[in-house]
C-alpha positions in Angstrom: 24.9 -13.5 109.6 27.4 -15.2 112.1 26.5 -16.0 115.0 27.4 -13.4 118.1 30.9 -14.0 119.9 30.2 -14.5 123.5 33.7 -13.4 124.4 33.2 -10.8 127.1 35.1 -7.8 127.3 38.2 -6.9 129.6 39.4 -3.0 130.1 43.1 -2.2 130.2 44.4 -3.1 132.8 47.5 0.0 132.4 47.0 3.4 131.0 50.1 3.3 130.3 50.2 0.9 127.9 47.4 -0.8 127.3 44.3 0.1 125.0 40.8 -1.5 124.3 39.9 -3.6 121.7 41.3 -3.9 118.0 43.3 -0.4 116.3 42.5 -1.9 112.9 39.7 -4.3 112.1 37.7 -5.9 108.8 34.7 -3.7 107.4 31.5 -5.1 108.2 29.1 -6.1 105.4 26.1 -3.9 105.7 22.5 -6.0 105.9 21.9 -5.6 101.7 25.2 -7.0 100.7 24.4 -9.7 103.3 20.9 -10.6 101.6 22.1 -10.0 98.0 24.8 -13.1 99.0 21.9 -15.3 100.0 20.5 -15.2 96.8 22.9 -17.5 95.2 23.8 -15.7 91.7 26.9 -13.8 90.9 28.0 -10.6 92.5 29.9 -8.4 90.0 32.1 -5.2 91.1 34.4 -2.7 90.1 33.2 0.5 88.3 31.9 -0.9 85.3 30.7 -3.4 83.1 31.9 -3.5 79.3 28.6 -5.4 77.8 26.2 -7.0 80.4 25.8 -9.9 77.8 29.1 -11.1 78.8 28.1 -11.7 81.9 27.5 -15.5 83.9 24.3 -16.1 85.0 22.8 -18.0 87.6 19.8 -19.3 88.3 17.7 -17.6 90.8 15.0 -18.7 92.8 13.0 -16.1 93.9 12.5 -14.8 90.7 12.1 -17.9 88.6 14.7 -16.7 86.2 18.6 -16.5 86.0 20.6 -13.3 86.8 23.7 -12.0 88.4 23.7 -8.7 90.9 26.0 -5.9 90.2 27.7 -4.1 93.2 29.2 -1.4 91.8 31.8 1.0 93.4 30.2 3.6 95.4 26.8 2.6 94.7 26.0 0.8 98.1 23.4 2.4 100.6 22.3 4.3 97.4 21.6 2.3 94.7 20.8 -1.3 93.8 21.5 -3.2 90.9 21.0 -6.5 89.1 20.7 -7.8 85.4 17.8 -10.3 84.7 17.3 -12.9 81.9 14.2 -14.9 81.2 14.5 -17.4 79.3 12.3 -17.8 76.1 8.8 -18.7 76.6 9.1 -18.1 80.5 7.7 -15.8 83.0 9.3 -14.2 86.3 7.4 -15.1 89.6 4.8 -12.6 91.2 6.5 -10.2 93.3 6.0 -7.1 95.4 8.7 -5.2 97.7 9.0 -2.1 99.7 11.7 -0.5 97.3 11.1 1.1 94.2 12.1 -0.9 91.1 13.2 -0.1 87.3 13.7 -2.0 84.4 15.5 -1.5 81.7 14.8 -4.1 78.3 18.4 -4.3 76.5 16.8 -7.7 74.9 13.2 -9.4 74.0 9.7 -8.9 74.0 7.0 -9.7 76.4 4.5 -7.8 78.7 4.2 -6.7 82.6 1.2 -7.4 84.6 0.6 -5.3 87.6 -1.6 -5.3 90.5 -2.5 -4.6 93.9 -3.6 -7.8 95.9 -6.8 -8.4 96.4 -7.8 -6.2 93.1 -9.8 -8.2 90.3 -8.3 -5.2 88.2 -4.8 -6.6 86.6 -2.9 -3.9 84.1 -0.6 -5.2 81.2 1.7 -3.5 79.2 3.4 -4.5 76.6 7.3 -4.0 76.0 10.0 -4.0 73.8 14.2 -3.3 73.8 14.7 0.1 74.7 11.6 0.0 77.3 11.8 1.9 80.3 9.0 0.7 83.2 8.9 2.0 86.7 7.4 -0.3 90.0 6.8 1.4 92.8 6.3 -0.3 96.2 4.7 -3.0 97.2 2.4 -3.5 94.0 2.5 -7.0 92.6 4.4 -7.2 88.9 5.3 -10.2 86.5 7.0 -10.1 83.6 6.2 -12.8 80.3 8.5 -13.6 78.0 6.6 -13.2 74.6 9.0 -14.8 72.3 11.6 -17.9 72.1 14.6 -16.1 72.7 15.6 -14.8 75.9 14.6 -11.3 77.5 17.4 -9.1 79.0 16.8 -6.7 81.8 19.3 -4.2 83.4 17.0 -3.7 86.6 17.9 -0.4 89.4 16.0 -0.1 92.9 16.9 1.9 95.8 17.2 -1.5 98.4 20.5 -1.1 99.6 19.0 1.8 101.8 15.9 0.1 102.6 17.7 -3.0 103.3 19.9 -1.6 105.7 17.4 0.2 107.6 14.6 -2.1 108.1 16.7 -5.3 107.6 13.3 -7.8 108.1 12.3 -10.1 105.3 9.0 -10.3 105.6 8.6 -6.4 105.9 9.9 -6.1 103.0 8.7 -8.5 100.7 5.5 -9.0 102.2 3.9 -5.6 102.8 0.4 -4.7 101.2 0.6 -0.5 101.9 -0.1 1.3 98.7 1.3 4.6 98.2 -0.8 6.8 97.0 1.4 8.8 95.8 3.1 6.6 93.5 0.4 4.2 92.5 -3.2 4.1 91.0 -5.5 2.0 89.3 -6.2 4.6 86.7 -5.5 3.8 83.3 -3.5 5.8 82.3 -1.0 4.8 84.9 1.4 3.5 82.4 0.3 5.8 79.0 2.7 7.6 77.7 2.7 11.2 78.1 3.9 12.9 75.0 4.0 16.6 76.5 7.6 17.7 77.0 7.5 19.9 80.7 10.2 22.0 82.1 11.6 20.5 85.4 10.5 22.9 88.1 13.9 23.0 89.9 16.2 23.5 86.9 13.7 24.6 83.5 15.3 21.7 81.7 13.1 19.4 79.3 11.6 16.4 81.6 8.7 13.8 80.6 6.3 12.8 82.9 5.6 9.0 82.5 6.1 5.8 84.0 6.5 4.0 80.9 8.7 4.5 77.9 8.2 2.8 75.1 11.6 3.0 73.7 14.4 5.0 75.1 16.7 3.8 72.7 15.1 5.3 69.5 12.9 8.1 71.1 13.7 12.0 69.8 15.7 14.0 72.3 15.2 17.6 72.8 18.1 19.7 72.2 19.8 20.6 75.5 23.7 21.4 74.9 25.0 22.1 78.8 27.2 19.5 78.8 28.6 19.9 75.1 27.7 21.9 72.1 24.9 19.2 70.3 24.2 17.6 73.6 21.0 16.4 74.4 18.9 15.1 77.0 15.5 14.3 78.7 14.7 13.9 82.3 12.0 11.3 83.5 9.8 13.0 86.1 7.8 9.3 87.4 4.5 9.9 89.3 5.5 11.4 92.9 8.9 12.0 91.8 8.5 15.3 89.6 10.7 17.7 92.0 13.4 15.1 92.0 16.5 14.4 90.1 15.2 10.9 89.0 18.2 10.7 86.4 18.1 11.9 82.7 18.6 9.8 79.1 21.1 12.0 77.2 23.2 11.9 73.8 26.4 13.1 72.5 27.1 14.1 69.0 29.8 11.4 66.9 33.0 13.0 67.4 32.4 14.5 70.6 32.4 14.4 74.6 32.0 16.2 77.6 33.6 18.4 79.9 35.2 16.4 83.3 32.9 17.1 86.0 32.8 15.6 89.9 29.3 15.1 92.2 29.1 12.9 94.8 28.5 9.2 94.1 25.4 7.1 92.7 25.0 7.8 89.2 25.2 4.9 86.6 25.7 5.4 82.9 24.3 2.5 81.2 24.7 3.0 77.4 21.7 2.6 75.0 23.2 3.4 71.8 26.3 3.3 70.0 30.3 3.2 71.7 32.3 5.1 74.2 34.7 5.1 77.2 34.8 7.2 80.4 37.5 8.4 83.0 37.4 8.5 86.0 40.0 9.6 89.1 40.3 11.3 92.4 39.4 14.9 92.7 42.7 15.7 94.7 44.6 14.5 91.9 43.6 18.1 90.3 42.1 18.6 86.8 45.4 17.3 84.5 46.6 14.1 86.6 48.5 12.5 83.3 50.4 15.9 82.6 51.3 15.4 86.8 52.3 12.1 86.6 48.8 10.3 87.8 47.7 9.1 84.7 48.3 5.8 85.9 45.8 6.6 88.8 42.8 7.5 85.8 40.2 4.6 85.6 39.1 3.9 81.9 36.5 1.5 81.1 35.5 1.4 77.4 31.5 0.2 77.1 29.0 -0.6 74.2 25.5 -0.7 74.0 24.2 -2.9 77.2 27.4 -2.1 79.4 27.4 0.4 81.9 30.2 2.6 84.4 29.7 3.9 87.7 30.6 8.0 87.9 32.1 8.8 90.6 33.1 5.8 92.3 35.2 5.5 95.1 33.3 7.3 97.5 32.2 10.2 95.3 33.4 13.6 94.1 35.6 12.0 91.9 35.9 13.3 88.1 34.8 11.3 85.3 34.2 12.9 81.6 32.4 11.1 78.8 33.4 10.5 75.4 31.8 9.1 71.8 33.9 7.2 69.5 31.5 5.6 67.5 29.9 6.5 64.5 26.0 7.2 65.2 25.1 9.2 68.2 26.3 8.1 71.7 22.8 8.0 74.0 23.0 6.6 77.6 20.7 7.0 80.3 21.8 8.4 83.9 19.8 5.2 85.8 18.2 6.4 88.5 16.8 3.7 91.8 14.6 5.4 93.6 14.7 8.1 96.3 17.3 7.8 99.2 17.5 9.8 102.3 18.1 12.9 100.5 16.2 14.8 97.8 17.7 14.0 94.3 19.4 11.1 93.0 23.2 11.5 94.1 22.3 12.6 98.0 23.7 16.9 96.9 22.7 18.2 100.1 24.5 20.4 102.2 22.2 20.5 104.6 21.6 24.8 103.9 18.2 25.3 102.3 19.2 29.0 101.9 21.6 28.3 99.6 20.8 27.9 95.0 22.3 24.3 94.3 25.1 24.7 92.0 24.9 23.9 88.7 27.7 21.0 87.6 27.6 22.6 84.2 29.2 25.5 85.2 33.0 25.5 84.9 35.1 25.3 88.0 36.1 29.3 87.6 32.2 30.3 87.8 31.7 28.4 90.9 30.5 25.2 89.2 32.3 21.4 88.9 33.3 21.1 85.4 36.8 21.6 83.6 36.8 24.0 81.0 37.9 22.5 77.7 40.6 25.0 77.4 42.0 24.1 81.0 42.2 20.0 80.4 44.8 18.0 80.3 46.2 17.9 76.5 46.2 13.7 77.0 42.6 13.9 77.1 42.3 15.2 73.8 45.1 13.1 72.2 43.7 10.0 73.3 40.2 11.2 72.1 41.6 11.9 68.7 43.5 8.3 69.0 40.8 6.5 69.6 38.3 8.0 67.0 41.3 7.2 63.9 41.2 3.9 65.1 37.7 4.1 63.6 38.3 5.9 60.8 37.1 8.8 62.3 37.6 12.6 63.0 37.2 14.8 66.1 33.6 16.9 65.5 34.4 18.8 68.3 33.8 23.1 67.6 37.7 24.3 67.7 35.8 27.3 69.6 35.4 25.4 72.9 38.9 24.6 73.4 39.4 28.8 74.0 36.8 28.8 76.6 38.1 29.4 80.7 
């Protein structure tokens, strides 16, 4: 940080003309974007990233590997972000920190130690692409690479809030409270639970496990809120089972979803197949191109490994979600870690009398999403487009297209 001005302040000396300080002035960095530039790897922004394997690395110190943060739009003082790479052979070093931590394996094989310090009892677990591990606070992890090529992580962690309250190193990175509540030695701490449960806020399918062994490949229960074939799983990790901690979903070839708006903090990083997403300001109604705002709509096409931030921009903007590949479009809804409000995207209107609103109801039954008969026509023209391009042919029921 800067060092303080000691330039001492002088009132107005008129009322007449004369005001205090600055009517316009730079926005100040908050304490996590401040320690994420001390790190010394890349900082990538915007909405989106196309394919993280495009991405420059650099190498990073405290981690004893190479990687590159991503700062994505709307995401700050909710959710962190970073992609990892070890190179072949290698191994990250020991850490701990007060934040809860994900990883995601896009590439390689290797295992995870965990442990509390001071414990002769170590756990390792073994991991492939499409595993899905969860680290809650302050327990001691390392990661081995297993093989000679290179391991690829898409990690998420909720430190942007925790850096900007507690804004102390050490506290942070050198705290030895366990949570109970997150945390055991038990061994089955990392099984996988193959029970599907019913999410007790919302009835939908959830598993309750901190370890997936492949979220790329596993079966997916059939769902269909968000489109007719839709469907979807929500993690429930240990501690966590009330909250929204995300959901890995898939969308039948030749379909998408309806547009939809929530506040900001969800990030779509695709696990299988091809797509694209728009996104664009809520007050510029639900058929900006056919008002003239089309060139207002953010697109960002992504494969397997890339990733888009909904909502961005603040939050509540649309965004809809569409699958122009061939095999099934799957993506998982990447959740950090609990903020200051229950659920993953800070819904809370502060009235606990209230039912939360489901964003799978249409915008004329009091929910967020456009009705497929009431979208702009450009939506489904470029959908169309795009899937000739492939040789391919909208799936979508003609059915939906009459619904309100």
């Amino acid at each position: 940080m800067e060092e303080l001005s000691k330039e001492l302040f002088s009132p107005p000396t008129s009322e007449e003309r004369d005001r205090a300080g600055l009517r316009t002035w730079d926005r100040v960095k908050t304490p996590y974007r401040e320690f994420i530039e001390t790190e010394g790897i890349p900082i990538y922004t915007g909405i989106g990233i196309s394919n993280v394997r495009d991405l420059e690395f650099g190498d990073w110190d405290r981690m004893g590997a190479r990687g590159a943060y991503l700062y994505l739009d709307g995401s700050d003082g909710i959710k962190g972000m970073y992609v990892l790479e070890i190179p072949g052979r290698g191994m990250l070093n020991p850490e701990r920190h007060l934040y809860h931590e994900f990883y995601l394996v896009i590439e390689g094989r290797g295992t995870t130690e965990t442990w509390v310090e001071g414990s002769s009892k170590k756990r390792i677990t073994e991991w492939q692409p499409g595993s899905l591990m969860y680290f809650p606070p302050n327990i001691m992890h390392r990661l081995v690479n297993a093989t000679n090529q290179r391991v690829l992580i898409i990690a998420t962690t909720n430190a942007p809030p925790i850096w900007n309250i507690h804004r102390d190193y050490d506290f942070i990175f050198e705290n030895d409270y366990i949570f109970k509540a997150h945390y055991s030695e038990d061994d089955d701490f990392y099984k996988y639970d193959e029970q599907l449960y019913k999410v007790p806020v919302n009835q939908r399918a959830q598993a309750r496990t901190n370890f997936f062994p492949d979220i790329i490949n596993a079966d997916l229960p059939l769902d269909n809120q968000r489109l007719p074939g839709y469907r979807r799983i929500q993690p429930g990790f240990r501690g966590f089972e009330y909250d929204h901690c995300g959901f890995i979903s898939q969308y039948p070839p030749g379909r998408y979803s309806r547009a939809h708006w929530h506040a900001a903090g969800a990030v779509l990083v695709c696990l299988r197949g091809r797509g694209y997403t728009f996104n664009w300001p809520r007050e510029l109604g639900m058929t900006p191109w056919k008002d003239g705002n089309g060139d207002q709509v953010r697109t960002i096409h992504y494969t397997q490994g890339g990733l888009v931030a909904a909502a961005p921009g603040g939050g509540m903007w649309f965004h809809q979600h569409f699958n122009v590949s061939k095999e099934p479009f799957r993506v998982i809804n990447y959740w950090g870690g609990p903020t200051n409000l229950r659920g993953s995207m800070g819904r809370d209107d502060g009235d606990e009398s209230k039912q939360i609103t489901s964003g799978n109801l249409n915008i004329k039954e009091g929910g967020s999403s456009i009705a497929y008969g009431e979208e702009d026509p450009f939506v489904r023209e470029m959908f169309e487009s795009e899937l000739a391009k492939e040789g391919l042919k909208s799936e979508m029921p003609e059915s939906v297209y009459s619904e309100q």
